[in-house]
PDB file with one MODEL, atoms N, CA, C and O in Angstrom:
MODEL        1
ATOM      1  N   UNK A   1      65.883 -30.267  19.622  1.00  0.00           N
ATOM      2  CA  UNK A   1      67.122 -30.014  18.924  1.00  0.00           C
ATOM      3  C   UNK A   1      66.829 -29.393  17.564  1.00  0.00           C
ATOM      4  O   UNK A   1      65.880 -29.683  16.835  1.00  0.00           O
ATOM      5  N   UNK A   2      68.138 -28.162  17.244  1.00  0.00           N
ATOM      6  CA  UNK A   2      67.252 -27.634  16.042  1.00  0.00           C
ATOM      7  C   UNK A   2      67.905 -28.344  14.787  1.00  0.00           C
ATOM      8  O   UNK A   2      69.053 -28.741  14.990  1.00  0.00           O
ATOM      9  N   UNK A   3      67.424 -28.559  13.624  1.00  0.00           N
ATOM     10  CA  UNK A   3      67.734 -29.067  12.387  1.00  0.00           C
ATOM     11  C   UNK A   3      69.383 -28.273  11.698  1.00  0.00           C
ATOM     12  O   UNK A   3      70.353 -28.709  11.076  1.00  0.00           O
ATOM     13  N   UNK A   4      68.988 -27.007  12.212  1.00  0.00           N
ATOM     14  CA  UNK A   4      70.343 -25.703  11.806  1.00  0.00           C
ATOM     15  C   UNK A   4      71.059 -25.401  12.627  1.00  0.00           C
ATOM     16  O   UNK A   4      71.132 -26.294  13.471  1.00  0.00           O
ATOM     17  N   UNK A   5      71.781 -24.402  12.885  1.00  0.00           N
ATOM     18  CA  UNK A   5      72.945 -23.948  13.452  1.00  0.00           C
ATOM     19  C   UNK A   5      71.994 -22.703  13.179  1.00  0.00           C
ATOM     20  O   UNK A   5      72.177 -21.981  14.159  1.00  0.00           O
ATOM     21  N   UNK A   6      71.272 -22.221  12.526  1.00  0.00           N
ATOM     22  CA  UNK A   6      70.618 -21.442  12.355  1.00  0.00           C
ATOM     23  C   UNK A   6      70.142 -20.070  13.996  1.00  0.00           C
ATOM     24  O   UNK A   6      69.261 -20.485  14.749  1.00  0.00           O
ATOM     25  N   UNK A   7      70.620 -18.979  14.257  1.00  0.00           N
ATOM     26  CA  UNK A   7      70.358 -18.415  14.996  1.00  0.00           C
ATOM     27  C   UNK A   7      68.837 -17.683  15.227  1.00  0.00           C
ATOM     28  O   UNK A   7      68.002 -17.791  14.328  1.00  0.00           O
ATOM     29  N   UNK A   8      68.590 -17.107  16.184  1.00  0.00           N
ATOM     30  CA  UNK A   8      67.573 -16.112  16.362  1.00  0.00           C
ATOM     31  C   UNK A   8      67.420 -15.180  15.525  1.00  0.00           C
ATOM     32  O   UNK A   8      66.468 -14.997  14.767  1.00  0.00           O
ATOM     33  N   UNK A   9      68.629 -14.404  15.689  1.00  0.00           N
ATOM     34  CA  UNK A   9      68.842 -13.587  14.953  1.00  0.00           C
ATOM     35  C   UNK A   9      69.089 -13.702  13.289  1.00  0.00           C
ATOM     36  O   UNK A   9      69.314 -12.739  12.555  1.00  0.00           O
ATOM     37  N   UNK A  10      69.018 -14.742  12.980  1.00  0.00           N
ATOM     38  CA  UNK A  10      69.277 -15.414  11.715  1.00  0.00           C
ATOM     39  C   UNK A  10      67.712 -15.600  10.622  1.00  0.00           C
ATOM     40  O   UNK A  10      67.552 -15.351   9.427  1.00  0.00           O
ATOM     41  N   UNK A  11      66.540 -16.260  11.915  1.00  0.00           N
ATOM     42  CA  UNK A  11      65.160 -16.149  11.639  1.00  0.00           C
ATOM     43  C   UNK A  11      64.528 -14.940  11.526  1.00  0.00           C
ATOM     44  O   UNK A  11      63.760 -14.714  10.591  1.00  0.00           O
ATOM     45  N   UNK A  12      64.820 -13.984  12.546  1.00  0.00           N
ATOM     46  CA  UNK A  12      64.573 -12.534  12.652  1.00  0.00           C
ATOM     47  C   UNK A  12      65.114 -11.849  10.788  1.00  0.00           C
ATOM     48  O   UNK A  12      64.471 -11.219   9.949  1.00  0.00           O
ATOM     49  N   UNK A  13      66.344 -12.299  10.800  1.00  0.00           N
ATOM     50  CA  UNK A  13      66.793 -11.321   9.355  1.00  0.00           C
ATOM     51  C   UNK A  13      65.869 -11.994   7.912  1.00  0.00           C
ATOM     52  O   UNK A  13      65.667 -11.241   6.959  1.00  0.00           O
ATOM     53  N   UNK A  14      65.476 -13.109   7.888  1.00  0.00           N
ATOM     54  CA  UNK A  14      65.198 -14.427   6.900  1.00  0.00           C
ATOM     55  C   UNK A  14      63.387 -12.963   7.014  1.00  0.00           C
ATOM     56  O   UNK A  14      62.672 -12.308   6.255  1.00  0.00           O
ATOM     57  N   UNK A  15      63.490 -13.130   7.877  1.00  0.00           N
ATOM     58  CA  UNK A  15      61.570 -12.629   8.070  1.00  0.00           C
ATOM     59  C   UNK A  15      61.438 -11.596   7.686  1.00  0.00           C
ATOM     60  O   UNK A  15      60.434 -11.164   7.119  1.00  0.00           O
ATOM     61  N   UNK A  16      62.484 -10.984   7.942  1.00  0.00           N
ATOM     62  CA  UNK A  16      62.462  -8.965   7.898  1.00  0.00           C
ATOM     63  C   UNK A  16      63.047  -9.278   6.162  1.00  0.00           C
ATOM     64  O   UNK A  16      62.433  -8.515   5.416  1.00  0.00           O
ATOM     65  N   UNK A  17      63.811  -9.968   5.556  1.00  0.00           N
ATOM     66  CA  UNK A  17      63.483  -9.892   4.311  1.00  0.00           C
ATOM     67  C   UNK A  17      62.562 -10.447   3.391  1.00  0.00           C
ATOM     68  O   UNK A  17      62.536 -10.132   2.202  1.00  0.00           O
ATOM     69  N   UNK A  18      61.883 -11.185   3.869  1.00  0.00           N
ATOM     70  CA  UNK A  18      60.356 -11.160   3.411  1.00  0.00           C
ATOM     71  C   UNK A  18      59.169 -10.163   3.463  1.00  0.00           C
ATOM     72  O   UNK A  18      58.165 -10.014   2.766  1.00  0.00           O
ATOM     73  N   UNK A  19      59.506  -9.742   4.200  1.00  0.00           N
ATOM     74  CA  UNK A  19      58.247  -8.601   4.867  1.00  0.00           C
ATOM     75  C   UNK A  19      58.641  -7.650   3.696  1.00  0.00           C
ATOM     76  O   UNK A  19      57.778  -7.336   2.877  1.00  0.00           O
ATOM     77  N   UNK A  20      59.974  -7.161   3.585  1.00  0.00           N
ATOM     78  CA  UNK A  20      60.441  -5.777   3.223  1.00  0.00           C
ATOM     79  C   UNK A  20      60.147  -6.249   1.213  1.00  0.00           C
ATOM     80  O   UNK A  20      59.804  -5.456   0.337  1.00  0.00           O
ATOM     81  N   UNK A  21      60.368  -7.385   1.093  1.00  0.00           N
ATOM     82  CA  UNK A  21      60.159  -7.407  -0.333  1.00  0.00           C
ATOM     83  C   UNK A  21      58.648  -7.709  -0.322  1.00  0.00           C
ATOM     84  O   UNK A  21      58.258  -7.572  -1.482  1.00  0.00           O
ATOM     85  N   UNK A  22      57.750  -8.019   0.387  1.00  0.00           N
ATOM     86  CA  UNK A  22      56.424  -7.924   0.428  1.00  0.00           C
ATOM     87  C   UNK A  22      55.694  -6.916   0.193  1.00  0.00           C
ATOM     88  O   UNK A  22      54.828  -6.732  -0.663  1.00  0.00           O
ATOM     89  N   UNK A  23      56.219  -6.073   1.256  1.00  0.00           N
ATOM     90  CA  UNK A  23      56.074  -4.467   1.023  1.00  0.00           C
ATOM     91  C   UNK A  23      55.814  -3.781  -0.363  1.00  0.00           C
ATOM     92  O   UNK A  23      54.939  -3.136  -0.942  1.00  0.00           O
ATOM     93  N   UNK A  24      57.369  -4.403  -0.614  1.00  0.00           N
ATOM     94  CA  UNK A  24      57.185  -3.396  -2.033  1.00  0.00           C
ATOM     95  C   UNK A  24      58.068  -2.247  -1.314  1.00  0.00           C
ATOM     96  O   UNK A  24      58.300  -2.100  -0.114  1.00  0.00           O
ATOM     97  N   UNK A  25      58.553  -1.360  -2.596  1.00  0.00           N
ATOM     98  CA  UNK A  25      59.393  -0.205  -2.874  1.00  0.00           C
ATOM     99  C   UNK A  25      58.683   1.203  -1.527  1.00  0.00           C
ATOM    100  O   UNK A  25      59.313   1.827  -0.673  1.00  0.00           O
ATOM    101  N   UNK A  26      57.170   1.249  -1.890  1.00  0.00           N
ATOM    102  CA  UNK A  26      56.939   2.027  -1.243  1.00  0.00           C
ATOM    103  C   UNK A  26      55.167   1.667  -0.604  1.00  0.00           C
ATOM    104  O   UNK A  26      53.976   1.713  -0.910  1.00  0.00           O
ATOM    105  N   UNK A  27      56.410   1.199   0.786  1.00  0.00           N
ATOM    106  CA  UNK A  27      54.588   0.735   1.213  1.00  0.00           C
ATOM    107  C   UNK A  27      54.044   1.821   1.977  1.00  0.00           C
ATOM    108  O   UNK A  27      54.717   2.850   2.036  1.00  0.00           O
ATOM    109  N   UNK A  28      52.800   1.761   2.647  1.00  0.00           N
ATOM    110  CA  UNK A  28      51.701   2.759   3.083  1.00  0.00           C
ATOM    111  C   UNK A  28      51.451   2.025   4.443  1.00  0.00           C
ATOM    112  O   UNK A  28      51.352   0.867   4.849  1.00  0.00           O
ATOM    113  N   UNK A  29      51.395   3.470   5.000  1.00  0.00           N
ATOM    114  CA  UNK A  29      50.693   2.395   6.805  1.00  0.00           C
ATOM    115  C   UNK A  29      50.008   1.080   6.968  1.00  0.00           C
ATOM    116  O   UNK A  29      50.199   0.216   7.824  1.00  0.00           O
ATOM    117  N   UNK A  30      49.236   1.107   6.045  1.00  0.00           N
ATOM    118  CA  UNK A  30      48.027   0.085   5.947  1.00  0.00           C
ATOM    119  C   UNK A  30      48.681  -1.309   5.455  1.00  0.00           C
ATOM    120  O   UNK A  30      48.135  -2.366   5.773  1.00  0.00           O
ATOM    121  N   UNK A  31      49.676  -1.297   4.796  1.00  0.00           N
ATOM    122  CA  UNK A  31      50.714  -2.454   4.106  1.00  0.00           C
ATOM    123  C   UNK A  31      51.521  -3.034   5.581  1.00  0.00           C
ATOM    124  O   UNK A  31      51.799  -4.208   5.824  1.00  0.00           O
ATOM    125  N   UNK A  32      51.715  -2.163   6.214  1.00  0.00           N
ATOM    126  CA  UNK A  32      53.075  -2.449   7.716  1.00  0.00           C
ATOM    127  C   UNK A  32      52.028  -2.727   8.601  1.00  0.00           C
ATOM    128  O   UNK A  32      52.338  -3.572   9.441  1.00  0.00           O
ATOM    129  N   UNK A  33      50.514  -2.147   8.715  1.00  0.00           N
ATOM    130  CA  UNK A  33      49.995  -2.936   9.354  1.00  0.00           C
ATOM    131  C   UNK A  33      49.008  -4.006   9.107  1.00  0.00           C
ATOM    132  O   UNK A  33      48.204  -4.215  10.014  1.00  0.00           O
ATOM    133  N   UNK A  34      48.918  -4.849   7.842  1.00  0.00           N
ATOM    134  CA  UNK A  34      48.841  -5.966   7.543  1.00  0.00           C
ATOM    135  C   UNK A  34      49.883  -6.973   7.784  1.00  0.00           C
ATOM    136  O   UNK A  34      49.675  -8.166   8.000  1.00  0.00           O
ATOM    137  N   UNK A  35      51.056  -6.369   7.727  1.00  0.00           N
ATOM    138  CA  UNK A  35      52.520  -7.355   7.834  1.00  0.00           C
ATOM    139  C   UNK A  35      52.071  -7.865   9.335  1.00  0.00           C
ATOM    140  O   UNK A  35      51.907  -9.059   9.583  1.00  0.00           O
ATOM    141  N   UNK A  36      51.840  -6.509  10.591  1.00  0.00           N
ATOM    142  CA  UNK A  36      51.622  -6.748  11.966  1.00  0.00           C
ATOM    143  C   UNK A  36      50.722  -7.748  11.706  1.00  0.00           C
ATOM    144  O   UNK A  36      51.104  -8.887  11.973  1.00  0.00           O
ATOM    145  N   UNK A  37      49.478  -7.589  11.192  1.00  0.00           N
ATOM    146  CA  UNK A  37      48.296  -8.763  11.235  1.00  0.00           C
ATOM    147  C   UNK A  37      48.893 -10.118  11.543  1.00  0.00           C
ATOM    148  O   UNK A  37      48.810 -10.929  12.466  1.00  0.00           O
ATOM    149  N   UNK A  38      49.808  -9.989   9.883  1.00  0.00           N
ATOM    150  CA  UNK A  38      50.516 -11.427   9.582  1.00  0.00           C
ATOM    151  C   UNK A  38      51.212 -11.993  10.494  1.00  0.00           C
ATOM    152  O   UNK A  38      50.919 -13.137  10.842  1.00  0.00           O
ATOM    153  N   UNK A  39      52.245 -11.330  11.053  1.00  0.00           N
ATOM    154  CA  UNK A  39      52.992 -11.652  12.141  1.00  0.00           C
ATOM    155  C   UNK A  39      52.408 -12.421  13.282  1.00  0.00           C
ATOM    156  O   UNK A  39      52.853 -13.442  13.805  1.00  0.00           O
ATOM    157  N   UNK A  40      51.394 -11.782  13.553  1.00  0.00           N
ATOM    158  CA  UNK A  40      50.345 -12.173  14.957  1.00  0.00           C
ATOM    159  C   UNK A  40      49.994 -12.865  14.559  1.00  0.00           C
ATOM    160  O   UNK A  40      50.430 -13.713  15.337  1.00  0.00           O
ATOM    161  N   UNK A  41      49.253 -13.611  13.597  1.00  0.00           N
ATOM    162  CA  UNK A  41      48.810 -14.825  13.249  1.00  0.00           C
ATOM    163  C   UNK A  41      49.396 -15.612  13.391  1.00  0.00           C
ATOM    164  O   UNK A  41      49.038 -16.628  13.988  1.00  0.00           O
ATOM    165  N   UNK A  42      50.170 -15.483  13.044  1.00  0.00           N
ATOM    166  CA  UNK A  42      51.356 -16.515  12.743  1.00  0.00           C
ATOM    167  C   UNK A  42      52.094 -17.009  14.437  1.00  0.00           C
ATOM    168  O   UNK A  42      52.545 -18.131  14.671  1.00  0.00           O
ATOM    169  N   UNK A  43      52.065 -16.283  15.066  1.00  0.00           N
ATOM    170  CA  UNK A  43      52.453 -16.145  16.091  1.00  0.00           C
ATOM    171  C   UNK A  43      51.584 -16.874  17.275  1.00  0.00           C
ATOM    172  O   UNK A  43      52.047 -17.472  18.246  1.00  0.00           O
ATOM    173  N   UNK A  44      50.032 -16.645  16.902  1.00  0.00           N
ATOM    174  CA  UNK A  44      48.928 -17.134  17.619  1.00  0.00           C
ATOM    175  C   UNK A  44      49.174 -19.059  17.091  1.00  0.00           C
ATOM    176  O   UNK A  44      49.192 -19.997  17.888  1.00  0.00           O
ATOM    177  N   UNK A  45      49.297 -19.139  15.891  1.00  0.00           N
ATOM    178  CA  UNK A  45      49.285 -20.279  15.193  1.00  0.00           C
ATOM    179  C   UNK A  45      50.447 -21.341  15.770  1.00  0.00           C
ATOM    180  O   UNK A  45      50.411 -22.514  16.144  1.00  0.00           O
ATOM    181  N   UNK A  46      51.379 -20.440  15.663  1.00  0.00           N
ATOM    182  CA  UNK A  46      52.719 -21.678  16.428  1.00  0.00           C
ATOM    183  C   UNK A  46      52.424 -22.002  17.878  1.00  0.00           C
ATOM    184  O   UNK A  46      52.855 -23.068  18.320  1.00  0.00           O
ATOM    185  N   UNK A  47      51.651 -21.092  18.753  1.00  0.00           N
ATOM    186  CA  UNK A  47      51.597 -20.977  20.121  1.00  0.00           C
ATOM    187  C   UNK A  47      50.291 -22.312  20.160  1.00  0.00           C
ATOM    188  O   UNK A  47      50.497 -23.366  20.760  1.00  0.00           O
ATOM    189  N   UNK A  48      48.871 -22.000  19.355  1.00  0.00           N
ATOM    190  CA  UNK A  48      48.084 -23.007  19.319  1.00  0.00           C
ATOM    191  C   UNK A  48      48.462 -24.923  19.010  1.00  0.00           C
ATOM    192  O   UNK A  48      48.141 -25.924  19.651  1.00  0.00           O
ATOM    193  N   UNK A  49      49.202 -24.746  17.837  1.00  0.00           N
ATOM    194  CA  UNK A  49      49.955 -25.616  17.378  1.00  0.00           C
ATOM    195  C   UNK A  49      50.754 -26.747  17.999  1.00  0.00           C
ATOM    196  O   UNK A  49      50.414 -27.919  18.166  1.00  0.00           O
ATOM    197  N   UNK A  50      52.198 -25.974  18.387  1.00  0.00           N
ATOM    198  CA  UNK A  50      53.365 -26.786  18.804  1.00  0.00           C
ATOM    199  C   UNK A  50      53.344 -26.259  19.743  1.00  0.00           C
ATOM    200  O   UNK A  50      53.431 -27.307  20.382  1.00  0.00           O
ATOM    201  N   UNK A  51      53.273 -24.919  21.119  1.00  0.00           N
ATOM    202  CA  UNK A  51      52.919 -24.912  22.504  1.00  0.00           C
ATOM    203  C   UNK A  51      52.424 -24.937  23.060  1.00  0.00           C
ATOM    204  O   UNK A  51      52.913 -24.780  24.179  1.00  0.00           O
ATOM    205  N   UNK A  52      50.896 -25.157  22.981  1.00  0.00           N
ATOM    206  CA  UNK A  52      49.728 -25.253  24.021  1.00  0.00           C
ATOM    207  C   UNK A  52      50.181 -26.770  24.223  1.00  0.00           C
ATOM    208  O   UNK A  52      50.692 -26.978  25.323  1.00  0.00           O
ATOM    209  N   UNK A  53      50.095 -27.814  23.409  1.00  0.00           N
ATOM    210  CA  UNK A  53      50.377 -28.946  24.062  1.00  0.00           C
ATOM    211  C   UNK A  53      51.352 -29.359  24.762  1.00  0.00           C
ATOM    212  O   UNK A  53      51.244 -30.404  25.403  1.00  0.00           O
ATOM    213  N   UNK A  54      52.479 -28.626  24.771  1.00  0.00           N
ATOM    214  CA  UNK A  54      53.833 -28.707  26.046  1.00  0.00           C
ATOM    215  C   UNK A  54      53.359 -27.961  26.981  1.00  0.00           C
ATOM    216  O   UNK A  54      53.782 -28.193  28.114  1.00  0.00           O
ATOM    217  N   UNK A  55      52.631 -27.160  26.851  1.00  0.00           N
ATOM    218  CA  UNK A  55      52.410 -26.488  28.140  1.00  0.00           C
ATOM    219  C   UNK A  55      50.790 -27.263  29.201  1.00  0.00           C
ATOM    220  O   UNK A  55      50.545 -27.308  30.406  1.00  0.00           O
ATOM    221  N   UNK A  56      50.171 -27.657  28.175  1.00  0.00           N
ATOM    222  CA  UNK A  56      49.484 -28.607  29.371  1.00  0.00           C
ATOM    223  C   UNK A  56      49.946 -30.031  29.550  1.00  0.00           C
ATOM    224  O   UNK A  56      49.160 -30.630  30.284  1.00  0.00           O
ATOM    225  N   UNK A  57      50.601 -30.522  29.280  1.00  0.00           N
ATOM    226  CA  UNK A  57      52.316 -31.323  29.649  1.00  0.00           C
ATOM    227  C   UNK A  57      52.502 -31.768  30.613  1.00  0.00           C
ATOM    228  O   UNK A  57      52.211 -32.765  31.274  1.00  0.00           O
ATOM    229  N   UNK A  58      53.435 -30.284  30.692  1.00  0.00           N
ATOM    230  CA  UNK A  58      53.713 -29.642  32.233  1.00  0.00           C
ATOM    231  C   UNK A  58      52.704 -29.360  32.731  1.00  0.00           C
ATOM    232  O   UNK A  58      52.669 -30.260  33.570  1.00  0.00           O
ATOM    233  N   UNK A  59      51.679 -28.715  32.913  1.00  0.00           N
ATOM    234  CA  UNK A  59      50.548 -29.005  33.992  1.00  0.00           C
ATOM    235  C   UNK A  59      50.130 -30.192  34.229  1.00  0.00           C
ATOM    236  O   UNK A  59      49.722 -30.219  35.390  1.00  0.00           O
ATOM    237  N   UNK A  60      50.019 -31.189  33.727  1.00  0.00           N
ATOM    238  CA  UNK A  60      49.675 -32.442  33.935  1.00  0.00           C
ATOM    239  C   UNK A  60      50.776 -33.448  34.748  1.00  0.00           C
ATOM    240  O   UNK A  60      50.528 -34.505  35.327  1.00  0.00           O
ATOM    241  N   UNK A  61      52.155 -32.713  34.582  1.00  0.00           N
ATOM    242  CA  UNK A  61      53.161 -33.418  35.428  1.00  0.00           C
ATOM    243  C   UNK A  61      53.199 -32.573  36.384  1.00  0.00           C
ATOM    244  O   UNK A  61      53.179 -33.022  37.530  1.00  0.00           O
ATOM    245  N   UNK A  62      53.254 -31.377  36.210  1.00  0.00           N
ATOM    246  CA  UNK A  62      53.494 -30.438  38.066  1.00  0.00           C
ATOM    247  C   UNK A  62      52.385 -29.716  38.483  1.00  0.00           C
ATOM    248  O   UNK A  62      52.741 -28.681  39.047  1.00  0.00           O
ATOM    249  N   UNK A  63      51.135 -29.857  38.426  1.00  0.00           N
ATOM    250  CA  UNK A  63      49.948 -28.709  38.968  1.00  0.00           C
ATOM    251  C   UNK A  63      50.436 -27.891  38.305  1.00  0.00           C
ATOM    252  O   UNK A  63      51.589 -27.760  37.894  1.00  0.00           O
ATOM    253  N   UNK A  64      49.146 -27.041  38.126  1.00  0.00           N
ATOM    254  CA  UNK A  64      48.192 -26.403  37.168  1.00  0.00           C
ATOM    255  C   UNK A  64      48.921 -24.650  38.238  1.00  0.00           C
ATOM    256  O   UNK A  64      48.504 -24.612  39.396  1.00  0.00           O
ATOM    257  N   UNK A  65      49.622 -23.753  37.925  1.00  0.00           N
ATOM    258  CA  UNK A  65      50.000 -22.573  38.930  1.00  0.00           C
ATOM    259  C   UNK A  65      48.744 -21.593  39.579  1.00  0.00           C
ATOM    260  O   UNK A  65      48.740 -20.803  40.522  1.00  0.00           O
ATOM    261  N   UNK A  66      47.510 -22.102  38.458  1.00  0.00           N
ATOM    262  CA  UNK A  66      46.408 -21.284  38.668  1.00  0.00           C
ATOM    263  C   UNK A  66      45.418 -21.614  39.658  1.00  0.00           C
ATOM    264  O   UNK A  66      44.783 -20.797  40.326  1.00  0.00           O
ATOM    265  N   UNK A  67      45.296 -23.357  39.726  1.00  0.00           N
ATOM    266  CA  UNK A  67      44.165 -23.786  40.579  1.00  0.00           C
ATOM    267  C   UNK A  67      44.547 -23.413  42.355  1.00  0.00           C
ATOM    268  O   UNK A  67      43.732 -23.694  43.234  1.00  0.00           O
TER     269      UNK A  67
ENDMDL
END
């Protein structure tokens, strides 16, 4: 259950105005693709974090789809 009423699209806008004032006025390829870096990290991090352990969970309650 989430804490907000808070949408997808709500996290999506919250992020894209961080990034864009991160940036700066006039960023350079190399700035948008550090943001990408960031993103993916971040992304790898929640997945390591708070979903790998629901997801072997569920393998542990219904077989594993791979074995």
């Amino acid at each position: 259950m989430r804490e907000t009423n808070a949408t997808d699209g709500d996290l999506n806008f919250i992020i894209t105005k961080l990034i864009k004032i991160w940036l700066g006025p006039s960023p350079r390829y190399t700035n948008y693709n550090s943001a990408l870096g960031v993103l993916t990290a971040i992304q790898f991090e929640l997945y390591r974090r708070k979903i790998a352990f629901y997801e072997d969970l569920k393998i542990k309650e219904n077989d594993d789809v791979y074995d």
